[in-house]
Backbone as a chain_set.jsonl record, in Angstrom:
{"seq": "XXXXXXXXXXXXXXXXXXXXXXXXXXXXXXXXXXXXXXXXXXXXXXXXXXXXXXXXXXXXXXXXXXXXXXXXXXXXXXXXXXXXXXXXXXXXXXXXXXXXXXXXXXXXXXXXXXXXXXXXXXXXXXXXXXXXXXXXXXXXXXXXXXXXXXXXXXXXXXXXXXXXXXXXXXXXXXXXXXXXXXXXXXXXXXXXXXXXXXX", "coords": {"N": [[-4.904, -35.235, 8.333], [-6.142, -33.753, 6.4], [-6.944, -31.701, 7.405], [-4.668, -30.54, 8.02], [-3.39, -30.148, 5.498], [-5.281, -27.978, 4.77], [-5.538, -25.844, 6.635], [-2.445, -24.884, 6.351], [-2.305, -23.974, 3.282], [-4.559, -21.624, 3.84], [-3.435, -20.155, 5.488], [-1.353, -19.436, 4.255], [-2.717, -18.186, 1.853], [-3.719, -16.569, 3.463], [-1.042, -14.654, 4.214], [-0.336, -13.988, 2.008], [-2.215, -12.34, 0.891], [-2.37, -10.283, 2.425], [0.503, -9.097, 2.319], [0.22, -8.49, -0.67], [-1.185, -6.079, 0.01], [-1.33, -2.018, -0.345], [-1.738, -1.268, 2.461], [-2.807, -3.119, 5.64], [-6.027, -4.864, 6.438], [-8.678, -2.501, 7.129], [-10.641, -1.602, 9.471], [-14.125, -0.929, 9.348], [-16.475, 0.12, 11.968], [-19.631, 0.447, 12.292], [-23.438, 1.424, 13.145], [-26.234, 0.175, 12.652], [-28.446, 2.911, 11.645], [-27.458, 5.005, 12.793], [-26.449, 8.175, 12.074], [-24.272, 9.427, 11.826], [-22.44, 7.415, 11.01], [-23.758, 6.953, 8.46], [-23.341, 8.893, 7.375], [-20.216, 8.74, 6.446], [-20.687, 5.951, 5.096], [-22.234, 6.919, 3.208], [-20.014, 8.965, 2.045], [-17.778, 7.196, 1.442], [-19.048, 5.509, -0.828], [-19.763, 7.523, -2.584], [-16.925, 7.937, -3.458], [-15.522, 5.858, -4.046], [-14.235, 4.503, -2.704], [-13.716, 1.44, -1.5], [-12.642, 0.423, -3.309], [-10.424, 1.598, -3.728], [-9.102, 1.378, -1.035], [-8.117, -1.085, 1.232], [-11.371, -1.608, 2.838], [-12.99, -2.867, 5.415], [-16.729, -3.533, 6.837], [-17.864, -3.51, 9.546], [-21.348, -4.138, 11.241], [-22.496, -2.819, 14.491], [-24.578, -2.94, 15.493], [-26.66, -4.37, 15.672], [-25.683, -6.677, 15.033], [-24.565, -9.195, 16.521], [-21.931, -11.184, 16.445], [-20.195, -9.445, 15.338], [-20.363, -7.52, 16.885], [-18.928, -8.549, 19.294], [-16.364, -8.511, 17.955], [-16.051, -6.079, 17.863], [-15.692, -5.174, 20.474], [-13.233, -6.613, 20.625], [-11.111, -5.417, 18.878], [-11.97, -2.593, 19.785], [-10.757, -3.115, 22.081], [-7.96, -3.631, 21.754], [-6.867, -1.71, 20.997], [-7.169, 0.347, 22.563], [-9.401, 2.002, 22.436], [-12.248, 3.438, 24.636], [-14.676, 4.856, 24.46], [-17.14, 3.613, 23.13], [-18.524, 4.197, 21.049], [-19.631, 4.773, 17.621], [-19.529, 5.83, 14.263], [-16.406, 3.956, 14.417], [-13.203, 3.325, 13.294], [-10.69, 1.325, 12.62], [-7.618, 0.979, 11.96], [-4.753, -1.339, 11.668], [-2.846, -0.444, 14.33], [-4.104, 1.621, 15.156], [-6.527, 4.017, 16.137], [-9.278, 5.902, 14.504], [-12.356, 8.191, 15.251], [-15.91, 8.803, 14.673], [-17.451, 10.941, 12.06], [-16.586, 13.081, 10.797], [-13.599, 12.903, 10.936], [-12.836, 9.946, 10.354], [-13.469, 10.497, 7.66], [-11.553, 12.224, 6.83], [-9.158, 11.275, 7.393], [-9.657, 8.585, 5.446], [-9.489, 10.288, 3.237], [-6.462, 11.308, 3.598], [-5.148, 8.881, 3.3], [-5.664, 7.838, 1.105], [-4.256, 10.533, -0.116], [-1.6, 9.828, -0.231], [-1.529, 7.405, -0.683], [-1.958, 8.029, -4.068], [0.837, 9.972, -3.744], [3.134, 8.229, -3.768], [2.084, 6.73, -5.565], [3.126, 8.353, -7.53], [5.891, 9.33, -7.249], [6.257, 6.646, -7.717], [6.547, 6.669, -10.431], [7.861, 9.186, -11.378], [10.353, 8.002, -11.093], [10.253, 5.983, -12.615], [10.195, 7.147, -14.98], [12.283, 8.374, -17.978], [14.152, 11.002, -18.268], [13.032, 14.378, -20.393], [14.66, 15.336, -23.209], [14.669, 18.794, -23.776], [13.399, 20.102, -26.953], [15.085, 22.473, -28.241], [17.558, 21.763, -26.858], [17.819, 19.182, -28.031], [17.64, 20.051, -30.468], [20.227, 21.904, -30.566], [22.414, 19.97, -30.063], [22.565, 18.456, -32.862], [23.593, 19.746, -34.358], [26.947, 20.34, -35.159], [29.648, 22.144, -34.621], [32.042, 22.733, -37.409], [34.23, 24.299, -37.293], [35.597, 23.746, -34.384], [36.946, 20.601, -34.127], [37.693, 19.359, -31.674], [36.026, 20.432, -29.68], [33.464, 19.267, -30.171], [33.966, 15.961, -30.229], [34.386, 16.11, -27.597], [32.043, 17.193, -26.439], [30.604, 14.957, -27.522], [31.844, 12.731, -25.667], [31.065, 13.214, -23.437], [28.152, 13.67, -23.682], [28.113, 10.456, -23.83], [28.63, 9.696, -21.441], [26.87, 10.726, -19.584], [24.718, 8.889, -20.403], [26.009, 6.707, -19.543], [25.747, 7.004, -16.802], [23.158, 7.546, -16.191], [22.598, 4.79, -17.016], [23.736, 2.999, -14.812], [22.541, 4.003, -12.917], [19.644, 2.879, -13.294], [20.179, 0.473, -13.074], [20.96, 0.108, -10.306], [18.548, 0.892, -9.273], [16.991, -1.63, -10.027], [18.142, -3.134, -8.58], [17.563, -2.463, -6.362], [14.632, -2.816, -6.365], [14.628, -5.539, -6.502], [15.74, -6.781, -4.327], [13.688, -5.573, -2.932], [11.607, -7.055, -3.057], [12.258, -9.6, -2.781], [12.552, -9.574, 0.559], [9.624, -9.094, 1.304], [9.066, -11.572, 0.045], [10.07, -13.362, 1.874], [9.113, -12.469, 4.367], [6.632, -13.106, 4.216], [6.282, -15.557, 4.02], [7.737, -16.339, 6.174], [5.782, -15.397, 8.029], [3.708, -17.247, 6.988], [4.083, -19.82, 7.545], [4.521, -19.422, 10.742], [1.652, -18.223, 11.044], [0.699, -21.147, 10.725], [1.538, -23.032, 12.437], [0.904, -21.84, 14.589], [-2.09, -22.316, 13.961], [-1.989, -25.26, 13.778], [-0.983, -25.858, 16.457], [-3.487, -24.885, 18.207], [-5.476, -26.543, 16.811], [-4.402, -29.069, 17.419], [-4.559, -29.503, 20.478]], "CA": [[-4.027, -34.81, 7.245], [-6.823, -32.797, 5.35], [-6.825, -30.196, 8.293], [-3.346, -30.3, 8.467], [-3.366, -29.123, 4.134], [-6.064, -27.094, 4.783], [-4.662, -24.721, 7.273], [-1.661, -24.552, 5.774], [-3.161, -23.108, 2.588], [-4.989, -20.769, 4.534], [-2.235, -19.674, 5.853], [-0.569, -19.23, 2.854], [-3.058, -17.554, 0.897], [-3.622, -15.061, 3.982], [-0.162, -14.122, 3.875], [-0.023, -13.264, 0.209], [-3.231, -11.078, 0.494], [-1.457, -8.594, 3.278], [1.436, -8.562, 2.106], [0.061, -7.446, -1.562], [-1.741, -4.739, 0.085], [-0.818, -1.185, 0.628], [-2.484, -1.365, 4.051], [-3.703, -4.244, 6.32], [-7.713, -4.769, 6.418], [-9.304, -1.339, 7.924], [-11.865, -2.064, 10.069], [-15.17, 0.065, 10.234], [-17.176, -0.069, 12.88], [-21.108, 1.475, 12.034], [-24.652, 1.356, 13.46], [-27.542, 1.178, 11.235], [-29.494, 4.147, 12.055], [-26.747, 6.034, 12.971], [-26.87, 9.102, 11.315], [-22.655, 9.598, 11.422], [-22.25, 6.335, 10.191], [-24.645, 7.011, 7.351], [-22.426, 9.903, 6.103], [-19.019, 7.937, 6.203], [-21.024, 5.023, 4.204], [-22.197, 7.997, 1.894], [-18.615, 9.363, 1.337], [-17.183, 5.291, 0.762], [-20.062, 5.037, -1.72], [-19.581, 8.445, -3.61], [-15.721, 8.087, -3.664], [-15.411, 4.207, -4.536], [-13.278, 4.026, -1.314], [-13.399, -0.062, -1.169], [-12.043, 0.05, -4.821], [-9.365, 2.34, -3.353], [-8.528, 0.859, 0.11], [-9.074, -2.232, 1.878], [-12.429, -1.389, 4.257], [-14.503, -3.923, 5.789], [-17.32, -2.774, 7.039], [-18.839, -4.0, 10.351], [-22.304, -3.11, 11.662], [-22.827, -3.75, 15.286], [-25.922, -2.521, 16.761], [-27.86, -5.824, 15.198], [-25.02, -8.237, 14.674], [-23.839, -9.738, 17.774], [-20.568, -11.427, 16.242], [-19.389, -8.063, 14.913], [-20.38, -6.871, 18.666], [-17.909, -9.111, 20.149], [-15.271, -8.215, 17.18], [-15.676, -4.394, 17.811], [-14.746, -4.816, 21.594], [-12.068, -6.613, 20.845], [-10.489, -4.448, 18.428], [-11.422, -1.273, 20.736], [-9.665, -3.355, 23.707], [-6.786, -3.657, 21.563], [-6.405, -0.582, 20.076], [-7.197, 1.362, 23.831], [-10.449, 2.467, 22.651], [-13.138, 3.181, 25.456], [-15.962, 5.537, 24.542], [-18.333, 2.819, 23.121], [-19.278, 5.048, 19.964], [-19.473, 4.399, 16.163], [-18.622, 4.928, 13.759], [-14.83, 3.443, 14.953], [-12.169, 2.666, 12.425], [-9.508, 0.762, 13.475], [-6.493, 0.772, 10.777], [-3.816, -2.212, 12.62], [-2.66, -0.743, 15.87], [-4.499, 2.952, 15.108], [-8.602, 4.274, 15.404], [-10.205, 7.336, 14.857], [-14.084, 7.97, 15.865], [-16.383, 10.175, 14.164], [-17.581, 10.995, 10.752], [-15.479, 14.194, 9.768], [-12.345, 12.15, 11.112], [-12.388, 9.005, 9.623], [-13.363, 10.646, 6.031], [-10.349, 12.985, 6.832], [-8.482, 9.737, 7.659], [-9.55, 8.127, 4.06], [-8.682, 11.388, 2.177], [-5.413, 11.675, 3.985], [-4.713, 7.512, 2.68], [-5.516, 8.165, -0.677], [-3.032, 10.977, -1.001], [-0.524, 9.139, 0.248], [-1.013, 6.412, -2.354], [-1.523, 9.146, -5.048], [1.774, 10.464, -3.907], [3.857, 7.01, -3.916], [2.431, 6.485, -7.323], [3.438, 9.728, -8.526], [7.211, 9.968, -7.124], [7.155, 5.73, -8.555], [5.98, 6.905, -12.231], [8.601, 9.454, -11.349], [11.18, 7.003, -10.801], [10.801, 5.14, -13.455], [10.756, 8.102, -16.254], [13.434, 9.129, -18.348], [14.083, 12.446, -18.905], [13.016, 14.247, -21.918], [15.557, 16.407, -23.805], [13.809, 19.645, -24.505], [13.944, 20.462, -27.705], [16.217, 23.616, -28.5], [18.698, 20.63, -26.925], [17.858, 18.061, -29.535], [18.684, 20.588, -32.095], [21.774, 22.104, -30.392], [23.036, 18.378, -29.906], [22.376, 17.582, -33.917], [24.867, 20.864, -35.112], [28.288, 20.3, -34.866], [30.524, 22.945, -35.09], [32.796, 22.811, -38.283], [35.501, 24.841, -37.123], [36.101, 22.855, -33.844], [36.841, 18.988, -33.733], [37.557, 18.668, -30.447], [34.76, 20.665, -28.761], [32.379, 18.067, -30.841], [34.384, 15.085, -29.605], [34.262, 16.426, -25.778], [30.365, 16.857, -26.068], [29.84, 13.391, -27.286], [31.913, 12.234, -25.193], [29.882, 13.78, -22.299], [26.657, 12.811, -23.956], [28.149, 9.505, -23.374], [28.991, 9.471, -20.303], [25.676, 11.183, -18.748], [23.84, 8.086, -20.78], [26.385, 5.639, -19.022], [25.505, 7.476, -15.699], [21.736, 7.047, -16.336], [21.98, 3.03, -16.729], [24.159, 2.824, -13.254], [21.439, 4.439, -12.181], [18.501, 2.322, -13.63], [20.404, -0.651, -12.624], [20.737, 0.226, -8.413], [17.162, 0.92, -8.797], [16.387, -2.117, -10.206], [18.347, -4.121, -7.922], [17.067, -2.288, -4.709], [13.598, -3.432, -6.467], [14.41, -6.971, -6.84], [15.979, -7.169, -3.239], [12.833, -5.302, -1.54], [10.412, -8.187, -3.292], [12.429, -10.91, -2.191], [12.499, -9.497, 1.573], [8.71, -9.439, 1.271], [8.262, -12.826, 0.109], [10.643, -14.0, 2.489], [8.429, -12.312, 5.438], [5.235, -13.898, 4.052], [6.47, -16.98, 3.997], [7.475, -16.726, 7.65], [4.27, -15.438, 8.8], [2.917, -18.484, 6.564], [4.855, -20.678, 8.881], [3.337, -18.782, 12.189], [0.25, -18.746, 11.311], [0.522, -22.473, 10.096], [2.165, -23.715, 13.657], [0.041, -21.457, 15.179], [-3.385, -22.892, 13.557], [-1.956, -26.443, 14.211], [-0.938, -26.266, 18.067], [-5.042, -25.081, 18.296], [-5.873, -27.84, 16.488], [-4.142, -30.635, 18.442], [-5.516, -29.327, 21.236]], "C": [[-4.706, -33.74, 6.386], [-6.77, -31.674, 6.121], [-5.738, -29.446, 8.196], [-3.384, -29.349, 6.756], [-3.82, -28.407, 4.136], [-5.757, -25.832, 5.055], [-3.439, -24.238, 7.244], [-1.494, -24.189, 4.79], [-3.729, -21.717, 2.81], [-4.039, -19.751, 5.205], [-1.266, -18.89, 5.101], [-0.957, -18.052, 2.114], [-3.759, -16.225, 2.061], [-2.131, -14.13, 4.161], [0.419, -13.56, 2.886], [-0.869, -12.201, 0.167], [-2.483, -9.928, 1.449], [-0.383, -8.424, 2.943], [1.141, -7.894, 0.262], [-0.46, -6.458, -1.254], [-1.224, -3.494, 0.245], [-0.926, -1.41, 2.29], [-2.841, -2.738, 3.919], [-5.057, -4.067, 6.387], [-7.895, -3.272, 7.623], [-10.856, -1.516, 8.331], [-12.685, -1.403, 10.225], [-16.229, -0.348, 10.825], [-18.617, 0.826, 12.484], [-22.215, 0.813, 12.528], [-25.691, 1.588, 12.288], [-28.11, 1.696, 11.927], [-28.735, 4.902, 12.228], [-26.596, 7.202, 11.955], [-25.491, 9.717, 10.517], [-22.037, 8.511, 10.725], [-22.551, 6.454, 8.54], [-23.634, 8.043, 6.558], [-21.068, 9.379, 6.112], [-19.275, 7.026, 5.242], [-21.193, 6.068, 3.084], [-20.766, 8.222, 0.929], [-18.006, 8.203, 0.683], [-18.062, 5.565, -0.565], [-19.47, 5.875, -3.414], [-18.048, 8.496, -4.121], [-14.981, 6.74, -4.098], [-14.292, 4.009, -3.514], [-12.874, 2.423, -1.455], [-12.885, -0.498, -2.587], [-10.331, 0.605, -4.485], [-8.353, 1.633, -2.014], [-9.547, -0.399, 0.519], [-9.661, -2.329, 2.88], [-12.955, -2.518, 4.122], [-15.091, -3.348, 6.549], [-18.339, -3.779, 8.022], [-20.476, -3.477, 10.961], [-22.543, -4.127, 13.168], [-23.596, -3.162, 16.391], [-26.954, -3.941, 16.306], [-26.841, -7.03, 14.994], [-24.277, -8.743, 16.066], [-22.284, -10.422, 17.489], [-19.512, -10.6, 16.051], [-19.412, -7.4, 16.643], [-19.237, -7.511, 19.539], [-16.752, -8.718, 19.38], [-15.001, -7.028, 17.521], [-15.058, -4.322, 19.558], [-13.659, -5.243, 21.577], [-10.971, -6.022, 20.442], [-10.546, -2.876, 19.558], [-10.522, -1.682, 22.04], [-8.14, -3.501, 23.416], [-5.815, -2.318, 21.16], [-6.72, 1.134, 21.675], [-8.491, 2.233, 23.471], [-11.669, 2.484, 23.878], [-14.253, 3.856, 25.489], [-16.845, 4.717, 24.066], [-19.316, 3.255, 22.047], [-18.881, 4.614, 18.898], [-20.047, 5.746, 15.715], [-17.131, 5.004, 13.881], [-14.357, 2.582, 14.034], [-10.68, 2.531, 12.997], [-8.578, 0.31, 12.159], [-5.053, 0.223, 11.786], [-3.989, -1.388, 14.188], [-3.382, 1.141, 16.236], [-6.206, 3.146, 15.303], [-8.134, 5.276, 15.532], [-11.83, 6.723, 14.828], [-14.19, 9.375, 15.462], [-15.954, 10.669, 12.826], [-16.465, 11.934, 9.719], [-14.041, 13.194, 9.867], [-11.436, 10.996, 10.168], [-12.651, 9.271, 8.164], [-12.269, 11.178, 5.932], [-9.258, 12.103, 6.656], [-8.56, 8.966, 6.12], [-8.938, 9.228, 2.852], [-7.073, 11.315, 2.313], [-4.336, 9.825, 2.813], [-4.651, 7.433, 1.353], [-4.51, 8.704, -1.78], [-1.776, 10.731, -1.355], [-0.175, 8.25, -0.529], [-0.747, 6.845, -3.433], [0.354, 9.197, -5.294], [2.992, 9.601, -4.109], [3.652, 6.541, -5.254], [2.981, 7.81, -8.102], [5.07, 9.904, -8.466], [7.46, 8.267, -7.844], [7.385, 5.88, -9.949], [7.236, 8.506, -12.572], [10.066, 9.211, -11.698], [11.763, 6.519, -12.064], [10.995, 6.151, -15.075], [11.467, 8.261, -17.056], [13.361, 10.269, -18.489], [14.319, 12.718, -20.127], [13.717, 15.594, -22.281], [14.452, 17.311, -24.967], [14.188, 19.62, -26.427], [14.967, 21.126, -28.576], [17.513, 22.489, -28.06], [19.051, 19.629, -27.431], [18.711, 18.99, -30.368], [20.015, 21.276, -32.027], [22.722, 21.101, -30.576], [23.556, 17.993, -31.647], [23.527, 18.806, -34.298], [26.194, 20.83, -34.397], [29.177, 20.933, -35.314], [31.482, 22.378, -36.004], [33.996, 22.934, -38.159], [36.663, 24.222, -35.977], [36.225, 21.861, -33.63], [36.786, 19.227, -32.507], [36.594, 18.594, -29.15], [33.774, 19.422, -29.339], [32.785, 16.698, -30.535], [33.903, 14.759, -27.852], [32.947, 16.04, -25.456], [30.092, 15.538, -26.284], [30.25, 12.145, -26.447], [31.302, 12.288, -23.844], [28.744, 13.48, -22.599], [27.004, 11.496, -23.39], [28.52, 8.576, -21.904], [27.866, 9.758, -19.207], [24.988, 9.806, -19.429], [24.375, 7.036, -19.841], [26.217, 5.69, -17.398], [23.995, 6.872, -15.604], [21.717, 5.756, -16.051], [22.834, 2.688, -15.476], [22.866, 3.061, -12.789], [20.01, 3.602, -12.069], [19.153, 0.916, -13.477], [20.635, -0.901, -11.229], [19.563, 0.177, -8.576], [16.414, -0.415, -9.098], [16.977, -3.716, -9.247], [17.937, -3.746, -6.52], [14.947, -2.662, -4.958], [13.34, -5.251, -6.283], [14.783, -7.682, -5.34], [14.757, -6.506, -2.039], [12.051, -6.418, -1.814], [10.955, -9.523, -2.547], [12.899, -10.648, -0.572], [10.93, -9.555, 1.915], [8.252, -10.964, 0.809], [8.743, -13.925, 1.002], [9.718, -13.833, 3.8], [7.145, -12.836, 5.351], [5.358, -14.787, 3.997], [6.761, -17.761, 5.529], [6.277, -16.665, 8.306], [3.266, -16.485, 8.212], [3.307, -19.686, 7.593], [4.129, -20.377, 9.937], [2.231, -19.074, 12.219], [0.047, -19.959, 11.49], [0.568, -23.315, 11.352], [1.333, -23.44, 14.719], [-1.513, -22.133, 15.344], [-2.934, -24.671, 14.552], [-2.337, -26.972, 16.049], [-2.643, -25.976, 18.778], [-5.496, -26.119, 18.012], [-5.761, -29.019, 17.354], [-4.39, -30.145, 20.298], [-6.509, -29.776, 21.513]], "O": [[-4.043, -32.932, 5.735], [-6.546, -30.606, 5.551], [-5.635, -28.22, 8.238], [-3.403, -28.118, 6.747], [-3.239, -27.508, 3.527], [-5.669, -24.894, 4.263], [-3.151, -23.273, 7.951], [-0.328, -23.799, 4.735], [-3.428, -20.771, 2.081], [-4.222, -18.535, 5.268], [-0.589, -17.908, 5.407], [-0.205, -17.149, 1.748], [-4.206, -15.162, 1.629], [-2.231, -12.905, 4.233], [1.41, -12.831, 2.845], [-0.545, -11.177, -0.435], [-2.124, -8.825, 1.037], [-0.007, -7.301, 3.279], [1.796, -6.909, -0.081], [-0.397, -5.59, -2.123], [-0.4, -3.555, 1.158], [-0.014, -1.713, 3.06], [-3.088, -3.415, 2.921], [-5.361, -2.874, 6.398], [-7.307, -3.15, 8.698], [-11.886, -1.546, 7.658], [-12.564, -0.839, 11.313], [-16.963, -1.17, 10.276], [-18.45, 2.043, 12.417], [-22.168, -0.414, 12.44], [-25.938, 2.48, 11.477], [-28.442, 1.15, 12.979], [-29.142, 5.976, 11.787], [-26.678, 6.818, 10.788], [-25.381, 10.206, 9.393], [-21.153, 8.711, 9.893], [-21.789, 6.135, 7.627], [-23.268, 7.951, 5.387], [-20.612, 10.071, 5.202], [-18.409, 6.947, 4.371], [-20.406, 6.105, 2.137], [-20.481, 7.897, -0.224], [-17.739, 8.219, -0.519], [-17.329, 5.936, -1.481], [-19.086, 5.472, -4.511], [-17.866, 9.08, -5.189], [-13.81, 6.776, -4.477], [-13.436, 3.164, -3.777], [-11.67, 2.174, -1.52], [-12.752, -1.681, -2.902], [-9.306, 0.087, -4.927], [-7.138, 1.445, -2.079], [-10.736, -0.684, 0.375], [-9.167, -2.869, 3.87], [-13.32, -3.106, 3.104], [-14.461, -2.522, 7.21], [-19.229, -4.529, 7.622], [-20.621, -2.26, 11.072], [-22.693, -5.346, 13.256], [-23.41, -2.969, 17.593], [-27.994, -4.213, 16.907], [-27.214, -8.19, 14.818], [-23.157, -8.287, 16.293], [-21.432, -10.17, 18.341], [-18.335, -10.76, 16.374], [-18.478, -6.938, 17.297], [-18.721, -6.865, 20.451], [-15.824, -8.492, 20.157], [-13.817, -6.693, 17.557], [-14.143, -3.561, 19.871], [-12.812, -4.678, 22.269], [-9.964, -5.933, 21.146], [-9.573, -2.256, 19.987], [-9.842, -0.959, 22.77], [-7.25, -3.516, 24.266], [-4.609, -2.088, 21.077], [-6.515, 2.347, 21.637], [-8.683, 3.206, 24.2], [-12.09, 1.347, 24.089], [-14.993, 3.636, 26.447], [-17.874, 5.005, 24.677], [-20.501, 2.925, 21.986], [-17.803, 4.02, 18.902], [-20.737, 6.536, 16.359], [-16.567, 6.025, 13.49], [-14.769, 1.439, 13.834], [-9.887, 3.287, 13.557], [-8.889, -0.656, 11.462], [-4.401, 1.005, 12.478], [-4.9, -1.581, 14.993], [-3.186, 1.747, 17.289], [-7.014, 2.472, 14.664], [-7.177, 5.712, 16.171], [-12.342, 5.63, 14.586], [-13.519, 10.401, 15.573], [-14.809, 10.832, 12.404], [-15.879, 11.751, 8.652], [-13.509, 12.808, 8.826], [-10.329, 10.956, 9.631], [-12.187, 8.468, 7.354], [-11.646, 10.803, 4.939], [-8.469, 12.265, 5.725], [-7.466, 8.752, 5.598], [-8.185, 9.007, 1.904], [-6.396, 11.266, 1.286], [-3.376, 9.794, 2.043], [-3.738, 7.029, 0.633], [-4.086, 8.372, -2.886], [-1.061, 11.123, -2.278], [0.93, 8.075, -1.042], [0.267, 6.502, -4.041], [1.028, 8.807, -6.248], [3.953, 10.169, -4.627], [4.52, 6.087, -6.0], [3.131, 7.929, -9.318], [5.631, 10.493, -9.39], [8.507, 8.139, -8.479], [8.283, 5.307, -10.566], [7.453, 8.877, -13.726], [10.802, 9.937, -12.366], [12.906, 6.515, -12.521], [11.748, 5.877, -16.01], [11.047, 9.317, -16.58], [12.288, 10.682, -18.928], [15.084, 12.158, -20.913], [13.439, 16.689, -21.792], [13.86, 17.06, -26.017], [15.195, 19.118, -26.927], [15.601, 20.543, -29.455], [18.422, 22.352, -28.879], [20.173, 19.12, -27.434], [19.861, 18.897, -30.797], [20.809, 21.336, -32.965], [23.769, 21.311, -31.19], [24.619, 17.407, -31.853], [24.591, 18.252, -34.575], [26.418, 21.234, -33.256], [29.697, 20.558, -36.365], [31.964, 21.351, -35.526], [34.85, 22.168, -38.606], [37.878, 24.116, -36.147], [35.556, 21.624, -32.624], [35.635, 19.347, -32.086], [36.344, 17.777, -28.264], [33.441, 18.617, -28.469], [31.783, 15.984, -30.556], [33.408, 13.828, -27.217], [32.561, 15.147, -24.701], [29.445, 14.891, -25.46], [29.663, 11.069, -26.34], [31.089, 11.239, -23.236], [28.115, 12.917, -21.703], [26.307, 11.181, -22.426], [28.614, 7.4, -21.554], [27.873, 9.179, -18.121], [24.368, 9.416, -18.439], [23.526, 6.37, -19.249], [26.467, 4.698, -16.713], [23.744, 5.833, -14.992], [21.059, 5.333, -15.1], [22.323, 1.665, -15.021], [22.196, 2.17, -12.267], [19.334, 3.604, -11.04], [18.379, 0.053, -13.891], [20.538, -2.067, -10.847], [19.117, -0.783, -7.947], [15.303, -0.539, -8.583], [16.5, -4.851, -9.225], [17.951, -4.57, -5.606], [14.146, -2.729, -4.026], [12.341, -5.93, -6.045], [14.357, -8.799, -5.047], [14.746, -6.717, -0.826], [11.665, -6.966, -0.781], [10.266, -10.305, -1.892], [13.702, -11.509, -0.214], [10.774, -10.148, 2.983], [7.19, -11.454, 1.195], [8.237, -15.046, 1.07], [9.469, -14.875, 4.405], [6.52, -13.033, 6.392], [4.269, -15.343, 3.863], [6.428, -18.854, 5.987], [5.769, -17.553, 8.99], [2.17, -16.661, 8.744], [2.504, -20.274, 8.317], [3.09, -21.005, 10.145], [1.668, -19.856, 12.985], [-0.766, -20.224, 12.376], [-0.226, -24.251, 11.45], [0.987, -24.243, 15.587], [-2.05, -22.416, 16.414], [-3.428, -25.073, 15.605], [-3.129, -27.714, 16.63], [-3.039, -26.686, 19.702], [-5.998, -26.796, 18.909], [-6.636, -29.726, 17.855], [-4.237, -31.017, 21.152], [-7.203, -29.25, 22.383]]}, "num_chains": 1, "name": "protein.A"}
């Protein structure tokens, strides 16, 4: 029964960590001594990369467990040259130092640019000025033009909250399709772990 809570926990609380991530775990593959390795660890170091993305960082010219991990990732991923350093991002590698820094730059911007069009998103737009103060003078001579405009002011404001209310329901229906898929793959794994178990 304690195995049985256990791994169903486990289960649990690995399905919450990938699904908060941008990315799934990125696997790097490095040699100590390697000299290409050494400048990929450099760049991570100088660029706070593992603050940025989620690397783990294997070394497997001295670790024999990581040695059996790195063939199986290159056997999955169709790798066959037998060289580091090899980053394996899910069902993708590259090999070789310029590459995979090219490869972290390229990930970065990408998040950059997803936070920039969400901070976008969520904005309002700001009424220059010269349109504040056109807005505040109301012609004298015509009522009805001054009616029209506010009624058009009011109607672009009532446009706006349509607007900020689709967005906030295509937010509330993508979260609960994500916690619905982590909850299955909590299941999987969970059924999965077990039928090993009773084994």
């Amino acid at each position: 029964m304690k195995k049985l809570f256990l791994s169903m926990l486990l289960s649990i609380v690995a399905s919450a960590l990938f699904f908060n991530t941008a990315f799934a775990e990125i696997m790097l593959f490095v040699g100590d001594g390697c000299s290409h390795c050494a400048t990929v660890e450099k760049y991570m170091v100088e660029n706070n990369i593992n603050q940025k993305l989620p690397v783990s960082v294997y070394e497997v010219w001295h670790n024999t467990s990581n040695q059996s991990l790195y063939m199986q990732k290159a056997q999955e991923v169709g790798y066959q040259g037998g060289g580091v350093p090899l980053l394996v991002d899910g069902g993708y590698y590259t090999v070789g130092s310029d590459t995979i820094i090219k490869y972290f730059q390229n990930l970065i911007d990408k998040q950059n640019a997803e936070a920039l069009k969400k901070l976008q998103a969520e904005a309002k737009p700001v009424t220059p000025l010269k349109e504040t103060i056109k807005a505040q003078v109301i012609p004298t001579t015509n009522t009805e033009n001054s009616v029209s405009a506010t009624e058009k002011s009011q109607t672009e404001t009532s446009q706006e909250d349509t607007a900020q209310q689709e967005t906030d329901s295509a937010k509330t229906e993508s979260t609960a399709f994500y916690i619905i898929i982590g909850f299955i793959g909590a299941v999987f794994i969970f059924v999965l772990y077990y039928s090993i178990v009773k084994r």
